[in-house]
PyMOL commands that place a pseudoatom at each C-alpha (Angstrom):
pseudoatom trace, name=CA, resn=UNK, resi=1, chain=A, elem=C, hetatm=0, pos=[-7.193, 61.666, 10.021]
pseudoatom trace, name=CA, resn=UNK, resi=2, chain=A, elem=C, hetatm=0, pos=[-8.321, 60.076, 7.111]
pseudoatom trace, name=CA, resn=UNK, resi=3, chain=A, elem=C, hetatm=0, pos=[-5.565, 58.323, 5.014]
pseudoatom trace, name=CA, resn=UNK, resi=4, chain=A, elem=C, hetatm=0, pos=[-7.109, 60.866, 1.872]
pseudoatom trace, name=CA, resn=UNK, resi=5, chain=A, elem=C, hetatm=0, pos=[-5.931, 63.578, 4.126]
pseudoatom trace, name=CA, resn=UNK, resi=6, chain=A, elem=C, hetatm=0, pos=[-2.535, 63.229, 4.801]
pseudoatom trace, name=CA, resn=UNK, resi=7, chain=A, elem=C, hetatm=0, pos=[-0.306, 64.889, 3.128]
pseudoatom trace, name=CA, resn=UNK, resi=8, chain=A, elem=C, hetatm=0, pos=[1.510, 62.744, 0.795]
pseudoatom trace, name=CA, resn=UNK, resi=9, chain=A, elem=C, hetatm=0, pos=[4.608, 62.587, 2.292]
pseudoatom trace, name=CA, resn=UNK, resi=10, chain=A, elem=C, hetatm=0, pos=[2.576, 61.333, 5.049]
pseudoatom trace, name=CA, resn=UNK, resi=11, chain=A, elem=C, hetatm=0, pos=[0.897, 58.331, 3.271]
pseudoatom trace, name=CA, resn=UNK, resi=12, chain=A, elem=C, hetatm=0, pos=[4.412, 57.342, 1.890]
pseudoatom trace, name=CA, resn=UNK, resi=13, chain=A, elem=C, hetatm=0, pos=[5.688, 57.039, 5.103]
pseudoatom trace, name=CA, resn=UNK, resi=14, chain=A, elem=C, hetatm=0, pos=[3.066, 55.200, 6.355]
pseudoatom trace, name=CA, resn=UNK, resi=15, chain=A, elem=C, hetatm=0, pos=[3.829, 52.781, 3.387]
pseudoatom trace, name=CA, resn=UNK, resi=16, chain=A, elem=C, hetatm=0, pos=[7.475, 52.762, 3.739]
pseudoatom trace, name=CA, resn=UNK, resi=17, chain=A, elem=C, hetatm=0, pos=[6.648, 51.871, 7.787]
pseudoatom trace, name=CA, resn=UNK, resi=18, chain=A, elem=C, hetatm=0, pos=[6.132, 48.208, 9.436]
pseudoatom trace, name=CA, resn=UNK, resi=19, chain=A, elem=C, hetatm=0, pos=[2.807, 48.333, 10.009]
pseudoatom trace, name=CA, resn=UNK, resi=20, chain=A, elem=C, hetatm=0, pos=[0.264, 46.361, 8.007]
pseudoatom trace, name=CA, resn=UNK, resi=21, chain=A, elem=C, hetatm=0, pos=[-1.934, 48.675, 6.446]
pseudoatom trace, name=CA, resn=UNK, resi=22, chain=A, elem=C, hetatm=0, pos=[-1.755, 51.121, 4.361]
pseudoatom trace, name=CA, resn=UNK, resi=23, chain=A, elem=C, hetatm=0, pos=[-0.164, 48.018, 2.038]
pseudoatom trace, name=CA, resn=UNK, resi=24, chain=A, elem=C, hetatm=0, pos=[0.314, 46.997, -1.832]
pseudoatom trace, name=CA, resn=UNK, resi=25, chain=A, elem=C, hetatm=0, pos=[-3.749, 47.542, -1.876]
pseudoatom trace, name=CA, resn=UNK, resi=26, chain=A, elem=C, hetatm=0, pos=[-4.068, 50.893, -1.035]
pseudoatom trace, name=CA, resn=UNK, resi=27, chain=A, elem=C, hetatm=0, pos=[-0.846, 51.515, -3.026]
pseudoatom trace, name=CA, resn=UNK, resi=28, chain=A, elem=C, hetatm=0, pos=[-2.815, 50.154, -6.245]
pseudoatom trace, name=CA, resn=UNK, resi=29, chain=A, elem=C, hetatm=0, pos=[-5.958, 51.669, -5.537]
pseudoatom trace, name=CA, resn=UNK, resi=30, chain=A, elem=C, hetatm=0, pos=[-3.759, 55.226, -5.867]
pseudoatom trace, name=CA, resn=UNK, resi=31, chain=A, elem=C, hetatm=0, pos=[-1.980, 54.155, -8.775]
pseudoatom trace, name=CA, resn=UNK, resi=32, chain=A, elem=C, hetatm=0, pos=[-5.524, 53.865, -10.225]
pseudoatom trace, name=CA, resn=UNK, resi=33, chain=A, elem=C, hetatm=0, pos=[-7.167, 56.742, -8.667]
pseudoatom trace, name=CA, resn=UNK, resi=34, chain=A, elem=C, hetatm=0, pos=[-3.938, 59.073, -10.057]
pseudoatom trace, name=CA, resn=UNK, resi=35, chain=A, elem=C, hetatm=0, pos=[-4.135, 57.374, -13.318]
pseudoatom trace, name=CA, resn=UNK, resi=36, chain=A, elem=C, hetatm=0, pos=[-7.913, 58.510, -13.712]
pseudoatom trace, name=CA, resn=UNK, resi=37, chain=A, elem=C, hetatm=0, pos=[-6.906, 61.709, -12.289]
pseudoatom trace, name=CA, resn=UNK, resi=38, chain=A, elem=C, hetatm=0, pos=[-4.520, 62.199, -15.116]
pseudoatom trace, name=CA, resn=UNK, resi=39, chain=A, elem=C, hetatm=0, pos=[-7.167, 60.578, -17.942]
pseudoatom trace, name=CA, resn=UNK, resi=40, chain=A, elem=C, hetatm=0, pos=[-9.403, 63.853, -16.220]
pseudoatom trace, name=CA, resn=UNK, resi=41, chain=A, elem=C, hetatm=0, pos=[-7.149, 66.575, -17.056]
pseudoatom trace, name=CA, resn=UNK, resi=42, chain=A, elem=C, hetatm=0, pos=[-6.076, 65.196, -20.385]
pseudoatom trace, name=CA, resn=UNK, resi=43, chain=A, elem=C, hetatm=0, pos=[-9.935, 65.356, -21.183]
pseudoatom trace, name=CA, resn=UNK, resi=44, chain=A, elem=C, hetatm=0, pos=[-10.327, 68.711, -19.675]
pseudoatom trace, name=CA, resn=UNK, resi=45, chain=A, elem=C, hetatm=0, pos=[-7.435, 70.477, -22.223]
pseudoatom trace, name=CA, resn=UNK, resi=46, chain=A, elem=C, hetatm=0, pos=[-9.386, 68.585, -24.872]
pseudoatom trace, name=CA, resn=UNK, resi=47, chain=A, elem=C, hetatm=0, pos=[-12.545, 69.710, -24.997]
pseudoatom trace, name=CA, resn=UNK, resi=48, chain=A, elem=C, hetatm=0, pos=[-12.005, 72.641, -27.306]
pseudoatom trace, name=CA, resn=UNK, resi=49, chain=A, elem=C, hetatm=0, pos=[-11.109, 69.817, -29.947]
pseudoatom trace, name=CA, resn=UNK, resi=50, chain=A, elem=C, hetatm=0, pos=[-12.951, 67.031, -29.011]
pseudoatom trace, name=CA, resn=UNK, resi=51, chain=A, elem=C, hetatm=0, pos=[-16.252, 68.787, -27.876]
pseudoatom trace, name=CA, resn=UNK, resi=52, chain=A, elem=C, hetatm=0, pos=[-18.565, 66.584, -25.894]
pseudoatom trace, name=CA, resn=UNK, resi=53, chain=A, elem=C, hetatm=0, pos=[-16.718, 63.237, -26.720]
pseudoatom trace, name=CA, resn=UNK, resi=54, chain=A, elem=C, hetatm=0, pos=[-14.216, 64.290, -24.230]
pseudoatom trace, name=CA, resn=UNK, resi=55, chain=A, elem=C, hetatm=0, pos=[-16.484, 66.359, -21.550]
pseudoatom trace, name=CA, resn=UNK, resi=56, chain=A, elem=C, hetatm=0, pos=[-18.071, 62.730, -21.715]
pseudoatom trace, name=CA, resn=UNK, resi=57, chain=A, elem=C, hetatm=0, pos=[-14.611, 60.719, -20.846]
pseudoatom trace, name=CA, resn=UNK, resi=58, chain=A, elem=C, hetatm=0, pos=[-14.282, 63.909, -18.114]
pseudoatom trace, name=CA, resn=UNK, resi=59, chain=A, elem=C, hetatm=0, pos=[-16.874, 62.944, -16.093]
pseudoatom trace, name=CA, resn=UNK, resi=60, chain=A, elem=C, hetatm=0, pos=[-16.158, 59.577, -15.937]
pseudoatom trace, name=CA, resn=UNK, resi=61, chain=A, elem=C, hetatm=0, pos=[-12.623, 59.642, -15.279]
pseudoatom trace, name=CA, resn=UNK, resi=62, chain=A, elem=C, hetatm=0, pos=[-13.735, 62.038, -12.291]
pseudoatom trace, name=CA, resn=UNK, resi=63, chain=A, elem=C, hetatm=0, pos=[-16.378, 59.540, -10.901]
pseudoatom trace, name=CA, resn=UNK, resi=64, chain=A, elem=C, hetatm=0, pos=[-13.641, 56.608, -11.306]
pseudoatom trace, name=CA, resn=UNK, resi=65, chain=A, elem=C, hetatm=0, pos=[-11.039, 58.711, -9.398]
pseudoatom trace, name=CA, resn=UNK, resi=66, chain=A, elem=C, hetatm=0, pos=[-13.326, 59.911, -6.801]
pseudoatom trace, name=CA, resn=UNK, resi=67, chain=A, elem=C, hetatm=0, pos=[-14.608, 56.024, -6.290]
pseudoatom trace, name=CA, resn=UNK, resi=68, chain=A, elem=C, hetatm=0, pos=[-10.876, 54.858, -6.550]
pseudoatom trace, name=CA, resn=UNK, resi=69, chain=A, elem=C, hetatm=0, pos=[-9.959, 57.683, -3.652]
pseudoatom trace, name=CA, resn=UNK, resi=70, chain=A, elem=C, hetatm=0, pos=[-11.947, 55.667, -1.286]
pseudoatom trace, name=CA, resn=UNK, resi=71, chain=A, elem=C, hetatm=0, pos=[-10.994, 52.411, -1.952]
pseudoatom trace, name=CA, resn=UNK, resi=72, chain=A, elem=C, hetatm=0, pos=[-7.657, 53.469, -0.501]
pseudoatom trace, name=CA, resn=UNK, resi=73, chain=A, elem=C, hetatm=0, pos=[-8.761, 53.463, 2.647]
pseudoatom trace, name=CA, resn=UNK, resi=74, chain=A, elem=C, hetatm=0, pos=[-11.141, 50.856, 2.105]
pseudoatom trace, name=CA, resn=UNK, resi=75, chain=A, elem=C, hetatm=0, pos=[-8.495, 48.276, 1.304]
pseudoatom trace, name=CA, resn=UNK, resi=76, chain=A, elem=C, hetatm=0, pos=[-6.872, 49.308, 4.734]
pseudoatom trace, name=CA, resn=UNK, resi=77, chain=A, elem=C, hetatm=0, pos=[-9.905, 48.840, 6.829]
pseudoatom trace, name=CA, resn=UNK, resi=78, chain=A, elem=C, hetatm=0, pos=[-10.236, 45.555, 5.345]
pseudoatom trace, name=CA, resn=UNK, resi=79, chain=A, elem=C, hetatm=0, pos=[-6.926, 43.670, 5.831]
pseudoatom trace, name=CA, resn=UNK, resi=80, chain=A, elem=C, hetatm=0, pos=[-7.049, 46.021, 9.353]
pseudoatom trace, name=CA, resn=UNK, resi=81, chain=A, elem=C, hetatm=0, pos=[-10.188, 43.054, 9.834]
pseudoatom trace, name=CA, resn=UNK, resi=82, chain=A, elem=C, hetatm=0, pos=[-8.444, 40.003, 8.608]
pseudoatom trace, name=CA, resn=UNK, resi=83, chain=A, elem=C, hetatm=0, pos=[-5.830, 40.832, 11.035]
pseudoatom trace, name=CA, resn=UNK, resi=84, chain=A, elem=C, hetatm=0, pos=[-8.437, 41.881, 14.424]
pseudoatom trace, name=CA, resn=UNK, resi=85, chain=A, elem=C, hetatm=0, pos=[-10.010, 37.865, 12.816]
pseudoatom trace, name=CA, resn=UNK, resi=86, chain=A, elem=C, hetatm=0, pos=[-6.850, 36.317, 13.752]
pseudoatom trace, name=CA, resn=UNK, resi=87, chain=A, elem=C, hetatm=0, pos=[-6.439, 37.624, 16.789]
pseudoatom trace, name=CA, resn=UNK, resi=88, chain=A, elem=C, hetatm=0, pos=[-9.828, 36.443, 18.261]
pseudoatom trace, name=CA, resn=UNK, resi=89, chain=A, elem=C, hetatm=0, pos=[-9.743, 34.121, 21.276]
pseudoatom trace, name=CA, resn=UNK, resi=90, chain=A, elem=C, hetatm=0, pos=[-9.273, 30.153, 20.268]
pseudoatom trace, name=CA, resn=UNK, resi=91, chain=A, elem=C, hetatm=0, pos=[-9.317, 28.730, 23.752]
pseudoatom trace, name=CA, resn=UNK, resi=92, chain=A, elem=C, hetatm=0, pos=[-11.927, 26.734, 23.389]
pseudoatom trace, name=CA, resn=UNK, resi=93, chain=A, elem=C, hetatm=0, pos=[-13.939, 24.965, 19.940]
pseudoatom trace, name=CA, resn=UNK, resi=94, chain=A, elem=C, hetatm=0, pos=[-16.318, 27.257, 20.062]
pseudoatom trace, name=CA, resn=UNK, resi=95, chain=A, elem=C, hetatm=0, pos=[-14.023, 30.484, 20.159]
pseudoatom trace, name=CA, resn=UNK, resi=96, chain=A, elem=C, hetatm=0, pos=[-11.835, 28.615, 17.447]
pseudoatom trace, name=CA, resn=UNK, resi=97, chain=A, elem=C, hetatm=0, pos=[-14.659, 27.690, 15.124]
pseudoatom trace, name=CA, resn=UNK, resi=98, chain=A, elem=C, hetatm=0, pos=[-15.819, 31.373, 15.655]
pseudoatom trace, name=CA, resn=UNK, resi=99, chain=A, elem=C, hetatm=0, pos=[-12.421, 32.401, 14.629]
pseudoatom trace, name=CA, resn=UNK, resi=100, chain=A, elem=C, hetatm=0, pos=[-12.272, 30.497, 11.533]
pseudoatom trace, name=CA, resn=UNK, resi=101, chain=A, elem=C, hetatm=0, pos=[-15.849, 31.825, 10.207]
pseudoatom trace, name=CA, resn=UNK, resi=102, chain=A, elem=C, hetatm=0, pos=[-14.306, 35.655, 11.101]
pseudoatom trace, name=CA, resn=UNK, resi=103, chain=A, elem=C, hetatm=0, pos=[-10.673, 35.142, 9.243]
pseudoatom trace, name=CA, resn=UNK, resi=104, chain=A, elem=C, hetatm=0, pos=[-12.837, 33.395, 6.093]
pseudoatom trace, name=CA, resn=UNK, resi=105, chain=A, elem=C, hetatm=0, pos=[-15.110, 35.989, 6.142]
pseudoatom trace, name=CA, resn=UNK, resi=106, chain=A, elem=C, hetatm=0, pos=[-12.889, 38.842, 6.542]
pseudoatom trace, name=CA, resn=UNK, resi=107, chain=A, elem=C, hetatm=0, pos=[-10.419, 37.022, 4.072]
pseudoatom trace, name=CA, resn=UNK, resi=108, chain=A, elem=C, hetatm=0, pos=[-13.027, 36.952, 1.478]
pseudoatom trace, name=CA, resn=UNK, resi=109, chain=A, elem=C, hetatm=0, pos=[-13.904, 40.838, 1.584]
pseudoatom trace, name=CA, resn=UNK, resi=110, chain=A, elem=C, hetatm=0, pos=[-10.245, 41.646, 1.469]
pseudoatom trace, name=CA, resn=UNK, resi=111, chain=A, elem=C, hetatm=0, pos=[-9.602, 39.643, -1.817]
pseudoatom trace, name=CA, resn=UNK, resi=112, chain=A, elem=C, hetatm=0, pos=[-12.979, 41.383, -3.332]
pseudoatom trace, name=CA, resn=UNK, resi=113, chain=A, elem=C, hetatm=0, pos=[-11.748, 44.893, -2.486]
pseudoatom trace, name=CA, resn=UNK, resi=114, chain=A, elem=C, hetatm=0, pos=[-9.000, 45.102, -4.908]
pseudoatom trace, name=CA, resn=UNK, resi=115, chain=A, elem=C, hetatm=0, pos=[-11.105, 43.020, -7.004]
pseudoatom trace, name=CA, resn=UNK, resi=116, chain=A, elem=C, hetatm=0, pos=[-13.062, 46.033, -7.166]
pseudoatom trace, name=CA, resn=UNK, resi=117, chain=A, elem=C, hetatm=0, pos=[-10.155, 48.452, -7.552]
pseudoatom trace, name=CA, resn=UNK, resi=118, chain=A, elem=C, hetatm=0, pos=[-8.975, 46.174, -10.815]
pseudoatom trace, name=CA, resn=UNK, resi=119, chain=A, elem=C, hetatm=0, pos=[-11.961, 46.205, -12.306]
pseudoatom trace, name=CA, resn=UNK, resi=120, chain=A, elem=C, hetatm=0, pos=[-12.240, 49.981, -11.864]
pseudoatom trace, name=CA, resn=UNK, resi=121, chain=A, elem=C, hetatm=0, pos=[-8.994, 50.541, -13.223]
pseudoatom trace, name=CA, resn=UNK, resi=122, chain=A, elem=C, hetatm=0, pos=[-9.507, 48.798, -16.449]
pseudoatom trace, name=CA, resn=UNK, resi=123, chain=A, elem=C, hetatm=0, pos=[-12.173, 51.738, -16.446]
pseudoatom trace, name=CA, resn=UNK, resi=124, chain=A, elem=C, hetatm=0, pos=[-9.832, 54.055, -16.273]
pseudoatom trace, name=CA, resn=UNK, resi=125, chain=A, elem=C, hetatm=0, pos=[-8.088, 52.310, -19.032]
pseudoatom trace, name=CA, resn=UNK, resi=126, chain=A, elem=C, hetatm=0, pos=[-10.664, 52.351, -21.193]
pseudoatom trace, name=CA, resn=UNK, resi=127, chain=A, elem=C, hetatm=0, pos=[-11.542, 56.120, -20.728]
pseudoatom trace, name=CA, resn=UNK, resi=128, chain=A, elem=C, hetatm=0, pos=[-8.147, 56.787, -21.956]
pseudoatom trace, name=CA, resn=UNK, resi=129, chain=A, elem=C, hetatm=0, pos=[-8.572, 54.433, -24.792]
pseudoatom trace, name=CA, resn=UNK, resi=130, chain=A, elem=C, hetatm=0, pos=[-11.270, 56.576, -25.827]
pseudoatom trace, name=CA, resn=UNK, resi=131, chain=A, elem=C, hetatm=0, pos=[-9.370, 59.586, -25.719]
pseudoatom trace, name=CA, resn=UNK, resi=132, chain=A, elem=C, hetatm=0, pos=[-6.313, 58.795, -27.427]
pseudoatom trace, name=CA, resn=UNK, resi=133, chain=A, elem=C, hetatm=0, pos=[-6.417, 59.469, -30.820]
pseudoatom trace, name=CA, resn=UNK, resi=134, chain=A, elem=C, hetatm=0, pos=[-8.048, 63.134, -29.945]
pseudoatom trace, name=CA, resn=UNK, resi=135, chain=A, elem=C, hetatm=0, pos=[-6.505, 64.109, -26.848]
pseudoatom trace, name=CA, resn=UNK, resi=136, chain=A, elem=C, hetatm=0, pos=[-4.983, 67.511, -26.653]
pseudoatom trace, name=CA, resn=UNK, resi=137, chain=A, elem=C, hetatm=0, pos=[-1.789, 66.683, -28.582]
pseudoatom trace, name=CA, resn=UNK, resi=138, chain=A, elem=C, hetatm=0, pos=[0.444, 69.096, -25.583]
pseudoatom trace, name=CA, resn=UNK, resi=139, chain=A, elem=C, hetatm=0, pos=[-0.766, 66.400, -23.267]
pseudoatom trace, name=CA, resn=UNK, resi=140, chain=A, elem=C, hetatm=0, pos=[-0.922, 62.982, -24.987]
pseudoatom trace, name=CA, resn=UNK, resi=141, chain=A, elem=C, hetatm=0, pos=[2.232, 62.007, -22.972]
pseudoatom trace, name=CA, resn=UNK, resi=142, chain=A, elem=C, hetatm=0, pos=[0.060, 62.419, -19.790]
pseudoatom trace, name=CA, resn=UNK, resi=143, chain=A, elem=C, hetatm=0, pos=[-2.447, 59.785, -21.027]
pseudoatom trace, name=CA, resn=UNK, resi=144, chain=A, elem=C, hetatm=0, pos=[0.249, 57.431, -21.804]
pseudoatom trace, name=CA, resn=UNK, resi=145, chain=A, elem=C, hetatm=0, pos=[1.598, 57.902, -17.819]
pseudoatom trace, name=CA, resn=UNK, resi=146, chain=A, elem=C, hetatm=0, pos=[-2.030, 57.372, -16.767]
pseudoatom trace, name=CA, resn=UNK, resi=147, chain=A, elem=C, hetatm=0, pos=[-2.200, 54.340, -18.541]
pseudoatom trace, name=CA, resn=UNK, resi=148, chain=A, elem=C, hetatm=0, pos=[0.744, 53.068, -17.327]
pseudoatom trace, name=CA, resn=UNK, resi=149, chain=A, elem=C, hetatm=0, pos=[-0.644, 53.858, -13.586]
pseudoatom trace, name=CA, resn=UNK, resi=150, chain=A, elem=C, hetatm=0, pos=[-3.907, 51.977, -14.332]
pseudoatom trace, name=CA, resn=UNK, resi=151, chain=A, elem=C, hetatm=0, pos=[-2.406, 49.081, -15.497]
pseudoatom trace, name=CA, resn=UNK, resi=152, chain=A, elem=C, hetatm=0, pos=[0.099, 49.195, -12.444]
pseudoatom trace, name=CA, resn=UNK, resi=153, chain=A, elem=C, hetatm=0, pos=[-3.257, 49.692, -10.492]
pseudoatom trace, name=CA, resn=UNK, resi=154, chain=A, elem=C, hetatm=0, pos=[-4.556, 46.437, -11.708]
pseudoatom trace, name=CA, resn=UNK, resi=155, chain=A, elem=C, hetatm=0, pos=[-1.495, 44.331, -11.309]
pseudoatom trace, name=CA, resn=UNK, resi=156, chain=A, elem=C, hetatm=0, pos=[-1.261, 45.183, -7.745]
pseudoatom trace, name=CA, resn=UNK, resi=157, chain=A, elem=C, hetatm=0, pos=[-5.056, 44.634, -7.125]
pseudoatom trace, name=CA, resn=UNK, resi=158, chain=A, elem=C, hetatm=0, pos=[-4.279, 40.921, -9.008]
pseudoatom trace, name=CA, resn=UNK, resi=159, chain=A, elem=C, hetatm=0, pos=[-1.853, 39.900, -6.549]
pseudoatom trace, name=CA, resn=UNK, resi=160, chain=A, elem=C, hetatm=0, pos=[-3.242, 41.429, -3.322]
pseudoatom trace, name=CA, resn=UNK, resi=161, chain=A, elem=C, hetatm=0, pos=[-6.575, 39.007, -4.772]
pseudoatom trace, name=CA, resn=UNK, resi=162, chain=A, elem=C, hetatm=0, pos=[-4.241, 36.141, -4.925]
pseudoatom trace, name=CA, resn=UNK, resi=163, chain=A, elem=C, hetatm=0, pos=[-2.484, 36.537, -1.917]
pseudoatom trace, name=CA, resn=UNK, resi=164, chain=A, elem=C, hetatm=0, pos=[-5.877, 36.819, 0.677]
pseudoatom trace, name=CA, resn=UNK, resi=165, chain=A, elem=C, hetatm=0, pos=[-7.478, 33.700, -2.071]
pseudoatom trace, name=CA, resn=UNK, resi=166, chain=A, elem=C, hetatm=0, pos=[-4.507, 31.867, -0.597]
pseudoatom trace, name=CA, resn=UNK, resi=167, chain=A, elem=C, hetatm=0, pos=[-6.099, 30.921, 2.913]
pseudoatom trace, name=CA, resn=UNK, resi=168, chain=A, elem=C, hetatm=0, pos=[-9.431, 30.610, 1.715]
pseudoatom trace, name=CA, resn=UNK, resi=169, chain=A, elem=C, hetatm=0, pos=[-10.893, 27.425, 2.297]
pseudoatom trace, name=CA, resn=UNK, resi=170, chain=A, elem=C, hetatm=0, pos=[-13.655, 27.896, -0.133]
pseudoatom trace, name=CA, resn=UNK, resi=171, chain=A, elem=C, hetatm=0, pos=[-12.112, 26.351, -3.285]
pseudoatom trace, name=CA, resn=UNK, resi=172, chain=A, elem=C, hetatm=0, pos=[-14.712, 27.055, -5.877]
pseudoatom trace, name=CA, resn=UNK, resi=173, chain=A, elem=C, hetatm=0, pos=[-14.992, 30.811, -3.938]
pseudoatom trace, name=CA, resn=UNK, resi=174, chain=A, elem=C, hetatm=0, pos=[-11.380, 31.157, -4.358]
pseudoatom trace, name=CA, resn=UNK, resi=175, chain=A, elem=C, hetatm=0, pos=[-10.908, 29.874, -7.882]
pseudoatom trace, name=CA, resn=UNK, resi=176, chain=A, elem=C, hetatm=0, pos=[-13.800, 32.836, -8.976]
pseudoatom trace, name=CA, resn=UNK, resi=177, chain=A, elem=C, hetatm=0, pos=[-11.497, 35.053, -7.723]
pseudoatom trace, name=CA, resn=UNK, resi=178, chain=A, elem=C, hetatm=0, pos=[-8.557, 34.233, -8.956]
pseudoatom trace, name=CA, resn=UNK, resi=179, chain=A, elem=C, hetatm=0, pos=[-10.302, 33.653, -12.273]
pseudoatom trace, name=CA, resn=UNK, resi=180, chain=A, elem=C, hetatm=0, pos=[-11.837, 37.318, -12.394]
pseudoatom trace, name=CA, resn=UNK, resi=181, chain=A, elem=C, hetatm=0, pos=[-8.418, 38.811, -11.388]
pseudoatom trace, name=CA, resn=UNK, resi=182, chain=A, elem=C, hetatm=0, pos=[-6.395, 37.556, -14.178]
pseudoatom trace, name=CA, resn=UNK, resi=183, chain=A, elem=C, hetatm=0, pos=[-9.314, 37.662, -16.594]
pseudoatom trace, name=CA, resn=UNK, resi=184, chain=A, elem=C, hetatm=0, pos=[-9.243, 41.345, -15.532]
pseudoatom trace, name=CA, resn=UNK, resi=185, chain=A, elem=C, hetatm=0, pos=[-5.203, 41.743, -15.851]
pseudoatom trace, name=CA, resn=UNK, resi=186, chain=A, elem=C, hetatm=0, pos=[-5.443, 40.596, -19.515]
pseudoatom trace, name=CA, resn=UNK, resi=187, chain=A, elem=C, hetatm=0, pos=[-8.012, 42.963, -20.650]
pseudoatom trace, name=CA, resn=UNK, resi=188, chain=A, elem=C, hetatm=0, pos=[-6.019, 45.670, -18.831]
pseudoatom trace, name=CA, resn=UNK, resi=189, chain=A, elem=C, hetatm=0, pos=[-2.684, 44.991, -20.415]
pseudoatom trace, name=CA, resn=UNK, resi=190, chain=A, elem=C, hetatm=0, pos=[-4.644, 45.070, -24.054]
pseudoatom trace, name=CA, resn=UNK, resi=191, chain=A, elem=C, hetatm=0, pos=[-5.852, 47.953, -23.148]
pseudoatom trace, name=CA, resn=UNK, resi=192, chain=A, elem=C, hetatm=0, pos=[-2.609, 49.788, -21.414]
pseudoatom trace, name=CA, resn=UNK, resi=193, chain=A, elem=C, hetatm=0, pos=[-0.944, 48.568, -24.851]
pseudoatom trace, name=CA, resn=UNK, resi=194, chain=A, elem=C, hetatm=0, pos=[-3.510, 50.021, -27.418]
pseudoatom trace, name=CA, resn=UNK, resi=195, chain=A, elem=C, hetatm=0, pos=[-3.473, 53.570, -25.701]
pseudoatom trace, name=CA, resn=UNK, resi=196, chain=A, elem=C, hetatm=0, pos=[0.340, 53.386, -25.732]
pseudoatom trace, name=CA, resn=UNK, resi=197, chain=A, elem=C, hetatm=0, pos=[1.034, 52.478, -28.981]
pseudoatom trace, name=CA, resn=UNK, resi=198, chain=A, elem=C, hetatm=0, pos=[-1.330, 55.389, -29.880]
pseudoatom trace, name=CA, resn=UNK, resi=199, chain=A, elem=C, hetatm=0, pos=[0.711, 57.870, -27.346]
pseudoatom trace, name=CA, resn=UNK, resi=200, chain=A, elem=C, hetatm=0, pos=[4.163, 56.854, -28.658]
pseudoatom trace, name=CA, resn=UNK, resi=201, chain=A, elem=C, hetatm=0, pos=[2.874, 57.184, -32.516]
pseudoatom trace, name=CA, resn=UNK, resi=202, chain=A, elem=C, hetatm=0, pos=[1.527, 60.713, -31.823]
pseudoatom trace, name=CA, resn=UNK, resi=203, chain=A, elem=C, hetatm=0, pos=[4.751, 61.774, -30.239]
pseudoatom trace, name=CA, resn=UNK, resi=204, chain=A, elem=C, hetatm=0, pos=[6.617, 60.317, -33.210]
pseudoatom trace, name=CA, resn=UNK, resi=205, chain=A, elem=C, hetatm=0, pos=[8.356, 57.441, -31.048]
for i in range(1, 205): cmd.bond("trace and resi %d" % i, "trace and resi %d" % (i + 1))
show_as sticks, trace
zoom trace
């Protein structure tokens, strides 16, 4: 079973258990995919006020959620390889300069997974940025909580980066990655902030 279908008492057991995956990667990547989830229906109970602007934030926020969805289970399957890298055989030079290639390679794709997922969330951020000022006004408060999911998306994603950049021997690799992640984290907290100042004024906070 797929980690999209268990039930989700399921999955948070699985992330409450010892095992390595699912992890803080496929936690974010749900964060993200829930906050676009959330950016959907806010759009969807908008549309009789904001007409095709918000149909057009809609389908977006239900491509981003859908592509966020898989990335849960794509983060798993990737720190699954790091870990089947390290495990390989180092008995001789060959075997351990096979190893290293596998645990640099695998180490790489797991940093540019939740690469992905930030990047993707700051999407999500942005579609609700776009709806704020004519979302639904019953629902504004539900835009504010995706926002605060996306950027808690993109956090995580920023520090599951940094910690598979950490044993990557590639510096200049590395530093791009690092680089992107933060650059990424500081567009996202604009963002988050601009779509809840504009939650917490419609409310009247």
């Amino acid at each position: 079973m797929s980690l999209l279908e268990r039930p989700v008492g399921g999955f948070l057991d699985d992330l409450a258990s010892a095992a390595p995956t699912p992890g803080g990667g496929s936690a974010a990547a749900l964060a993200a995919a829930a906050g676009a989830a959330l950016v959907a229906l806010v759009a969807r109970l908008s549309e009789r006020q904001a007409g095709e602007a918000a149909a057009r934030v809609r389908d977006r926020a239900d491509g981003l959620r859908r592509t966020l969805a898989g990335l849960i289970a794509t983060d798993a399957r990737a720190f699954d390889a790091v870990m089947a890298a390290y495990r390989r055989p180092r008995g001789t030079e060959d075997e351990k300069s096979r190893r290293r290639e596998a645990v640099q390679t695998a180490l790489s794709h797991a940093a540019e997974v939740p690469l992905q997922v930030s990047a993707l969330a700051v999407a999500v951020l942005q579609a609700a940025a776009d709806l704020a000022e004519s979302a639904n006004p019953n629902a504004v408060s539900d835009l504010g909580v995706a926002a605060a999911l996306a950027a808690a998306g993109v956090e995580g994603a920023r520090l599951n980066v940094f910690i598979n950049v950490k044993s990557i021997g590639d510096a200049p690799a590395a530093a791009r990655l690092r680089g992107e992640a933060d650059r990424l984290s500081g567009a996202a907290r604009t963002i988050r902030e601009q779509v809840l100042l504009a939650v917490e004024r419609r409310l009247g906070t």
